[in-house]
N, CA, C and O atoms as CSV, one atom per row, in Angstrom:
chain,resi,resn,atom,element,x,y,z
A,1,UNK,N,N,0.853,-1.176,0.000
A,1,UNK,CA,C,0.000,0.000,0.000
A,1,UNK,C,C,0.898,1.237,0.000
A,1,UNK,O,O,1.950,1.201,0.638
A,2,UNK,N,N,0.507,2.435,-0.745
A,2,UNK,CA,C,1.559,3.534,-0.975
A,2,UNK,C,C,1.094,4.088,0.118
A,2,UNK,O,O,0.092,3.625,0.664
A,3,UNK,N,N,1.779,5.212,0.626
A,3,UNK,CA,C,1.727,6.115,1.554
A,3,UNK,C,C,0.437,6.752,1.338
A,3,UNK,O,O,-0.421,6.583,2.204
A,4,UNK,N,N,0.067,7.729,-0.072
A,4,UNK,CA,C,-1.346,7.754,-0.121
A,4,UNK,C,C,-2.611,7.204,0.079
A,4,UNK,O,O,-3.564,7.611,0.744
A,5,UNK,N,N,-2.438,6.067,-0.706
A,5,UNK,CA,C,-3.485,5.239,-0.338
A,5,UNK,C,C,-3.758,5.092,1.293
A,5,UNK,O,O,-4.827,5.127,1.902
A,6,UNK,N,N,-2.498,4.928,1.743
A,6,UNK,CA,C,-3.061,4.665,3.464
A,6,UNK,C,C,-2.736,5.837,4.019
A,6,UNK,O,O,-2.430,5.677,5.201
A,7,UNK,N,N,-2.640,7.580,3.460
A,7,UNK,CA,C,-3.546,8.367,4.138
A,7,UNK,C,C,-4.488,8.419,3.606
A,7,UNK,O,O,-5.403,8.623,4.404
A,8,UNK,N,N,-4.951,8.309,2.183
A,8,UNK,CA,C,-6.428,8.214,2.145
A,8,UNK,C,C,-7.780,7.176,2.890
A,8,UNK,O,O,-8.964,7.281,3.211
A,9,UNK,N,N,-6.752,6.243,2.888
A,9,UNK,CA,C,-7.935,5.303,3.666
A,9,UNK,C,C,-8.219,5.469,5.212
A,9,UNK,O,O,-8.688,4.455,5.730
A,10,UNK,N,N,-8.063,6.341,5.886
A,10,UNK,CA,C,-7.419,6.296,7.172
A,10,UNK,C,C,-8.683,7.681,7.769
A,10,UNK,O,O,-8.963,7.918,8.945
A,11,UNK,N,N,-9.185,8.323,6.651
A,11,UNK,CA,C,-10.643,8.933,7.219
A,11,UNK,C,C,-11.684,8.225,7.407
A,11,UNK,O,O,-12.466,8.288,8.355
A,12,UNK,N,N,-11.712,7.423,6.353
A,12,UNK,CA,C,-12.888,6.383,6.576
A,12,UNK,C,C,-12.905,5.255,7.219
A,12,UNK,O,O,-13.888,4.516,7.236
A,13,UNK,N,N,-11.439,4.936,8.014
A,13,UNK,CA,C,-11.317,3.802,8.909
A,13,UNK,C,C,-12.378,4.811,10.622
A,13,UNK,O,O,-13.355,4.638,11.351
A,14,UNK,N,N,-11.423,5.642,10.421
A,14,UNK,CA,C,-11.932,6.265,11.630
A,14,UNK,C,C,-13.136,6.808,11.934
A,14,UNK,O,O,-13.632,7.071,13.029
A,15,UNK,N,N,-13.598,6.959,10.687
A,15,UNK,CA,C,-15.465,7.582,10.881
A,15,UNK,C,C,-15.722,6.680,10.651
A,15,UNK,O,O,-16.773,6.598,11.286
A,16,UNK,N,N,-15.516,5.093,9.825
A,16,UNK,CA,C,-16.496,3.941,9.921
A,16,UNK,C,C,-17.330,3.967,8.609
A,16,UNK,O,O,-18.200,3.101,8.517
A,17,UNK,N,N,-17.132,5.135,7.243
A,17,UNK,CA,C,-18.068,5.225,6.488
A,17,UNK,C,C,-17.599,4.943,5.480
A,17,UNK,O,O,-16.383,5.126,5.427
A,18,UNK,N,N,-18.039,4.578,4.661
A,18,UNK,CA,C,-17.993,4.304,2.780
A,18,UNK,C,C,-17.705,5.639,2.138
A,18,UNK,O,O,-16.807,5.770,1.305
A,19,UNK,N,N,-18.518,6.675,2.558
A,19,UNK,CA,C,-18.263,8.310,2.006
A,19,UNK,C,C,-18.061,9.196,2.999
A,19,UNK,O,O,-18.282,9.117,4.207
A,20,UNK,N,N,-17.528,10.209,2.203
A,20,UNK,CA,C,-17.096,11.366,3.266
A,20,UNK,C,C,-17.066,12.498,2.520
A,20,UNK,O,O,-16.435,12.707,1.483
A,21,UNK,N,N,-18.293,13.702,3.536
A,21,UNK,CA,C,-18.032,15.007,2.690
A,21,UNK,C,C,-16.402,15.441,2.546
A,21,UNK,O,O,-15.443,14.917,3.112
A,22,UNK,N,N,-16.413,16.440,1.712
A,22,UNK,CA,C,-15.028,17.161,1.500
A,22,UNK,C,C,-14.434,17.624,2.813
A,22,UNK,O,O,-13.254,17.505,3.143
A,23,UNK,N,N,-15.399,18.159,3.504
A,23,UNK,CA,C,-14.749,18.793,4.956
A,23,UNK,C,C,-14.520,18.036,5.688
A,23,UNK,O,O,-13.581,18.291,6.441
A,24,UNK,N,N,-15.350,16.522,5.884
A,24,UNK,CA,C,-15.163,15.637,6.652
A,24,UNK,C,C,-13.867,14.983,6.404
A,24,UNK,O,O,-13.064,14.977,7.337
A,25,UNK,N,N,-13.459,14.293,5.002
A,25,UNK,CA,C,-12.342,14.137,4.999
A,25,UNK,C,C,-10.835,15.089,5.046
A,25,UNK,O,O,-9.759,14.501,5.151
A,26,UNK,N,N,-10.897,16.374,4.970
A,26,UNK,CA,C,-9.882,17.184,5.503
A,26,UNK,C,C,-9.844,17.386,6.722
A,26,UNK,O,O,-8.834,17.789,7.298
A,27,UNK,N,N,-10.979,17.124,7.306
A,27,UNK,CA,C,-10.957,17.446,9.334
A,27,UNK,C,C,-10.376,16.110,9.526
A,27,UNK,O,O,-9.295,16.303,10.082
A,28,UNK,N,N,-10.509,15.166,9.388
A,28,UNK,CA,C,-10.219,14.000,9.318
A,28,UNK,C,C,-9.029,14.252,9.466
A,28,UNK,O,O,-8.642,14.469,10.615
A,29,UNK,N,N,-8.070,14.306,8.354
A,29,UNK,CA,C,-6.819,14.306,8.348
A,29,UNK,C,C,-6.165,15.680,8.668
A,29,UNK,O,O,-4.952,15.648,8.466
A,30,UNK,N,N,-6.480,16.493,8.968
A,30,UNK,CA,C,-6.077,18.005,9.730
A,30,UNK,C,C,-6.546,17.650,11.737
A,30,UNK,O,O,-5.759,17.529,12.675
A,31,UNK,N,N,-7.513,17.606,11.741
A,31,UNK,CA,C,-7.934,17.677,13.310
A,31,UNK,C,C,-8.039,16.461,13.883
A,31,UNK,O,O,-7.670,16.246,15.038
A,32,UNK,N,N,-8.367,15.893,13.387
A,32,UNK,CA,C,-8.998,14.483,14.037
A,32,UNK,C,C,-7.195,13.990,14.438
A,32,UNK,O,O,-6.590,14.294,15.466
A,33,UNK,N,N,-6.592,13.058,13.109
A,33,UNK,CA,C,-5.522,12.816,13.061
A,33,UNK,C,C,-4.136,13.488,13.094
A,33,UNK,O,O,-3.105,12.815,13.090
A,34,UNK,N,N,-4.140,15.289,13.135
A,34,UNK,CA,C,-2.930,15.807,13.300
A,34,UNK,C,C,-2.126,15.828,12.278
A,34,UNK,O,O,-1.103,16.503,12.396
A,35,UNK,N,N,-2.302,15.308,11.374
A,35,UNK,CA,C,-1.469,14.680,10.187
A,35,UNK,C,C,-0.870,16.183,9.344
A,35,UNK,O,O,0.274,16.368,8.928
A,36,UNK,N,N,-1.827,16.950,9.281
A,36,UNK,CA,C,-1.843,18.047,8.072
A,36,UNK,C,C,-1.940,19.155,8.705
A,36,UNK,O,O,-1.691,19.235,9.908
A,37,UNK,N,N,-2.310,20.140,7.990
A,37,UNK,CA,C,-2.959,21.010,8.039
A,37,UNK,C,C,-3.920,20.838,7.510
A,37,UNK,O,O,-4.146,19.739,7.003
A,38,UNK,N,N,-5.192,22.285,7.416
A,38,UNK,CA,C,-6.410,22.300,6.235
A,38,UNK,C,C,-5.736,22.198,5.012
A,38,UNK,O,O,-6.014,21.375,4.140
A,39,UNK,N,N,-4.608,23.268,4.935
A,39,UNK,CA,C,-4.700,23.647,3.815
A,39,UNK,C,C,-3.901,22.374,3.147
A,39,UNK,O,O,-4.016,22.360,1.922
A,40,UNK,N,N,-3.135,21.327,3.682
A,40,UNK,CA,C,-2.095,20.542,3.038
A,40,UNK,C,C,-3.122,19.395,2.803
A,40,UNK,O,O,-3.208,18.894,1.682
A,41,UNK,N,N,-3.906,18.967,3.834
A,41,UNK,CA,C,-5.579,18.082,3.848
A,41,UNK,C,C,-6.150,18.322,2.573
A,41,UNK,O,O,-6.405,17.375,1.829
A,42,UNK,N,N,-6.402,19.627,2.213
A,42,UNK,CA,C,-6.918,19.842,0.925
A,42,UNK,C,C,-6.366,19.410,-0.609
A,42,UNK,O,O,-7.030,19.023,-1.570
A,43,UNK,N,N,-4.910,19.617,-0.492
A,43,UNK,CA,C,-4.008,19.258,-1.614
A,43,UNK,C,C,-4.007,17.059,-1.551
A,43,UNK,O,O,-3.941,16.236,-2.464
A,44,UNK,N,N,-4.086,16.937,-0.413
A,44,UNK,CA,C,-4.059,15.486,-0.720
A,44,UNK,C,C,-5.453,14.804,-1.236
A,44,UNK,O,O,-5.439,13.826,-1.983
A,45,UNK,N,N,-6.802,15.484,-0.710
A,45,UNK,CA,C,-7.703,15.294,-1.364
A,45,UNK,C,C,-7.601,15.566,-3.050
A,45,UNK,O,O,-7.949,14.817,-3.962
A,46,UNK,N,N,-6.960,16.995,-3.112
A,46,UNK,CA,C,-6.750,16.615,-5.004
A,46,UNK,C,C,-6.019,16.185,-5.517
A,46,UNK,O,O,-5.891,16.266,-6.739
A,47,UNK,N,N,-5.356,15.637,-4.828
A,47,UNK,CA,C,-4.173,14.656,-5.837
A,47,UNK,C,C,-4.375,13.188,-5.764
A,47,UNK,O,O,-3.829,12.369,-6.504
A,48,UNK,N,N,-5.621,12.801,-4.333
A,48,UNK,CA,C,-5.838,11.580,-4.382
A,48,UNK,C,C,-7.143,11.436,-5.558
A,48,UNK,O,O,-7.411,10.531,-6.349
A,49,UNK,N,N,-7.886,12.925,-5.239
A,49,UNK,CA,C,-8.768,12.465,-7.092
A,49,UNK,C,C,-8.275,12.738,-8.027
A,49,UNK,O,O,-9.031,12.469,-8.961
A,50,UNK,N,N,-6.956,13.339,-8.502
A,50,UNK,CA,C,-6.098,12.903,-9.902
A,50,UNK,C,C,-5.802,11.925,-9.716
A,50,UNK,O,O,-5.974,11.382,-10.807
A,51,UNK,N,N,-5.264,10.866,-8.744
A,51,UNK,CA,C,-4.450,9.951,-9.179
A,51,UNK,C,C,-5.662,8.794,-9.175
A,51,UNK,O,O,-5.310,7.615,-9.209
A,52,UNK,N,N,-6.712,9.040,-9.144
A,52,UNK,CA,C,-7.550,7.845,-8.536
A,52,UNK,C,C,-8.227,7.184,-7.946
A,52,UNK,O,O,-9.125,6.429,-8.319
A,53,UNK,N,N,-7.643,7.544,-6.447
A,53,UNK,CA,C,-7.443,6.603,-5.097
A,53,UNK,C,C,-9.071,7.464,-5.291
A,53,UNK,O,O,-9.867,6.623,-5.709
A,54,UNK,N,N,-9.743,8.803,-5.121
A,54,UNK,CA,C,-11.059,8.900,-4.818
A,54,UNK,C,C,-11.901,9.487,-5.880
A,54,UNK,O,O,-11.685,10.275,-6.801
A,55,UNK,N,N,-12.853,8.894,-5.481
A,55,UNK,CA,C,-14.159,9.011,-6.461
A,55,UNK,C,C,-15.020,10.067,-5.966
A,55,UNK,O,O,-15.244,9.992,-4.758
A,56,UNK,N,N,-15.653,11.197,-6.691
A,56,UNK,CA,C,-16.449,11.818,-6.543
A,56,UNK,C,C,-18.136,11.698,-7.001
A,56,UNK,O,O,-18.583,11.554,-8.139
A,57,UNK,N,N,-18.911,11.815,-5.665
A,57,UNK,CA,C,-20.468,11.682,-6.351
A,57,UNK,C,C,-20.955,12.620,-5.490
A,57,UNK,O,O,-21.170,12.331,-4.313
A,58,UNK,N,N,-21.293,14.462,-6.240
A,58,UNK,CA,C,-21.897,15.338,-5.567
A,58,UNK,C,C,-20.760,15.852,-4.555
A,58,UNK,O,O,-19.563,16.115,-4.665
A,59,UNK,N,N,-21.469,15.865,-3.778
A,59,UNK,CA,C,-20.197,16.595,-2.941
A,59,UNK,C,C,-19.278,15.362,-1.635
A,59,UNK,O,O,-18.475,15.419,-0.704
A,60,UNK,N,N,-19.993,14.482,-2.311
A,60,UNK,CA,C,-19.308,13.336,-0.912
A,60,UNK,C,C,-18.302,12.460,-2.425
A,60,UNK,O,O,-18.373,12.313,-3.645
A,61,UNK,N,N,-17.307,12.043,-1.070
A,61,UNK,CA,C,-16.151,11.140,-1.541
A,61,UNK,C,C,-16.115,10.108,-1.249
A,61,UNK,O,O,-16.711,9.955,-0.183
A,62,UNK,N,N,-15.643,9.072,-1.698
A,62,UNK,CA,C,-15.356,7.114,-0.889
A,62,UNK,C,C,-13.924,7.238,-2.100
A,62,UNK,O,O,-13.603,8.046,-2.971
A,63,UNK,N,N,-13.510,6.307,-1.706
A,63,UNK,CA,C,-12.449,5.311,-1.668
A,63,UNK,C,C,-12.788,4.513,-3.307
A,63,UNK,O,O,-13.888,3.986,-3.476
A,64,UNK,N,N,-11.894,4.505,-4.260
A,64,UNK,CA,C,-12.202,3.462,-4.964
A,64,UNK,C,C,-10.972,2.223,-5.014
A,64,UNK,O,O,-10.265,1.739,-5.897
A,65,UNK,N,N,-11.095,2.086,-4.031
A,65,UNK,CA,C,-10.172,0.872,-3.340
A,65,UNK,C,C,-11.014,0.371,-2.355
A,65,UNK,O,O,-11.990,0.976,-1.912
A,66,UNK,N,N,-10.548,-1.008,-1.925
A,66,UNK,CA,C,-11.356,-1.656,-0.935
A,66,UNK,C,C,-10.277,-1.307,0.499
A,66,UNK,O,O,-9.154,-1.801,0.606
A,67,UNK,N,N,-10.933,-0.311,1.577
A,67,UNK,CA,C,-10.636,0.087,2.453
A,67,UNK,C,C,-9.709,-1.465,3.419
A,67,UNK,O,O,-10.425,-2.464,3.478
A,68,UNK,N,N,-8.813,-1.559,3.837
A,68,UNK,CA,C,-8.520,-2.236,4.702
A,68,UNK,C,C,-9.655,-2.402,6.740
A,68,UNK,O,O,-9.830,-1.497,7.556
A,69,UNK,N,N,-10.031,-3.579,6.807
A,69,UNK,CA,C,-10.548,-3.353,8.040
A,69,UNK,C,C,-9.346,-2.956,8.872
A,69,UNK,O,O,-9.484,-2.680,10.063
């Protein structure tokens, strides 16, 4: 698993959900986890939907990978 992938997967381990609004997954990885900032939270959200790792429907996100339990 790349480093992305397992910060991307790592909002939705911790909220427990399949999707996640935009803010939810940057609080996620800014507040919740410490990891970021907002503003650096934000850049990994768009580079994880260039590269792939997330799918957009409306304004919520999931994983198009199968999340690790």
């Amino acid at each position: 698993m790349s480093e992305l992938t397992y910060t991307v997967s790592m909002p939705f381990k911790r909220k427990g959900k399949e999707q996640l609004k935009d803010m939810e997954f940057v609080m996620a990885l800014s507040m919740d986890l410490k990891w970021f900032t907002p503003e650096q939270a934000k850049s990994v959200l768009a580079e994880a939907q260039r590269s792939g790792l997330l799918k957009r429907d409306g304004e919520l996100v999931r994983p198009s990978f199968d999340v690790p339990k």
